[in-house]
N, C-alpha and C positions, 0 to 999 in steps of 0.2 A: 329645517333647523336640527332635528335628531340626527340626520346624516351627521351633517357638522360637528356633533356633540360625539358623534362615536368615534369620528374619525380622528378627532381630539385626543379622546380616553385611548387609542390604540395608538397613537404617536406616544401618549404619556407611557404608556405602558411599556413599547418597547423602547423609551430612553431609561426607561428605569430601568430595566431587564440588561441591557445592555452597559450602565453604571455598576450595576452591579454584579456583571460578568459573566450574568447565567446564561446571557443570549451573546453568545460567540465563534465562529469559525473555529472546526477541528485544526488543530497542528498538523503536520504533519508527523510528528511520534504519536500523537493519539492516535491515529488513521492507524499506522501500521503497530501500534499496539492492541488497538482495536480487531486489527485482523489477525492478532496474535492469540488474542484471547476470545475468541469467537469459537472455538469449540476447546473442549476438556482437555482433549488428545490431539496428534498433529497424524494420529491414522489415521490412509487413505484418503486424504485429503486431495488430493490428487485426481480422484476418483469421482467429486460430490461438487456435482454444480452450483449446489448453492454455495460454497466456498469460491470455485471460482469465480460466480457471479459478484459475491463480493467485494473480490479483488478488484475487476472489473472496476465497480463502482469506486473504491479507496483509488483507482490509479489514474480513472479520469478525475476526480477531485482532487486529486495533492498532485499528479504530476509525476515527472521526472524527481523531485525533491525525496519522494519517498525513500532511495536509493541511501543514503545517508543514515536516516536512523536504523534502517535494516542491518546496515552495513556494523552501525553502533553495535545493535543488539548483536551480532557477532561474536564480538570477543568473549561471551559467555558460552559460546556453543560445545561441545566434547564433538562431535559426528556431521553427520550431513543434515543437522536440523534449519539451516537455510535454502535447503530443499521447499520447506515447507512456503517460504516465498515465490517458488519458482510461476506459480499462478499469478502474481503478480507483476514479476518482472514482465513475463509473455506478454500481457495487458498495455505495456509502456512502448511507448514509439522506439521501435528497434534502431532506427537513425539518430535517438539520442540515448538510448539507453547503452548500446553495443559500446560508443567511445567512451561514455564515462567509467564505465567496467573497466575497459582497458586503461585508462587513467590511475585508477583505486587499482589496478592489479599490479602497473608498477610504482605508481608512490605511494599506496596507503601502506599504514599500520601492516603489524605480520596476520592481523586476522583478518584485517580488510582487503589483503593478497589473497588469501585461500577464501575468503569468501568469492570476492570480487572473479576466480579462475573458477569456483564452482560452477559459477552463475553463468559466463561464458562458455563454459562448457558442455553446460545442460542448455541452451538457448536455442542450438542448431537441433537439437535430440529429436528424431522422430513422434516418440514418446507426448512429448509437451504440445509438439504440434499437432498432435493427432488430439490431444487433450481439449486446443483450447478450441479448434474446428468444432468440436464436440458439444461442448458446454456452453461458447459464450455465444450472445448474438451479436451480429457485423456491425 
């Protein structure tokens, strides 16, 4: 009977939780604001597995999808501050990720273009491959 009783209380509790919004699946803008705002500065980042390892996590959870708000948060950049995604992109199944690129390189936005040709550009880079061999596990 106590089984019963708690397994009751925990159904209650998460329709409650869930009515009132606090128990929810991230977006994908939270994801990749989440990995935006995960450390102070966007130094070295590059560098520090636990960042990639992040990524990691953020690109098997959201997907392909994530590609969009990045691409959003774009149009604010001055530099190559969507470098700092490039951990991320690596992470994403190159078979879906390389065409949507190319898609958003020639129809998107004028910052979703110069994003979209960073990203392609840095994807083949020795650099990133050697990065992600590095840091993440298989």
């Amino acid at each position: 009977m106590k089984f019963y009783r708690t397994t009751i209380s925990l159904i209650a509790w998460i329709a409650v939780a869930v009515g009132t919004g606090t128990l929810r699946a991230e977006t994908t803008k939270e994801a990749v604001d989440r990995l935006w705002n995960a450390y102070p500065s966007i130094d070295n980042k590059f560098f520090d597995k636990k960042y990639w390892l992040l990524s990691q996590a953020v690109a098997k959870e959201q997907g392909i999808a994530v590609i969009k708000p990045v691409l959003m948060l774009s149009k604010d950049w001055k530099g190559e501050e969507g470098l700092f995604f490039m951990p991320l992109i690596e992470c994403l199944p190159r078979d879906q990720v390389i065409p949507l690129l190319q898609h958003y390189k020639k129809n998107g936005t004028a910052w979703e273009r110069r994003c979209a040709d960073d990203f392609l550009t840095e994807i083949d880079s020795e650099e990133f491959k050697r990065l992600k061999k590095d840091f993440l596990v298989p």
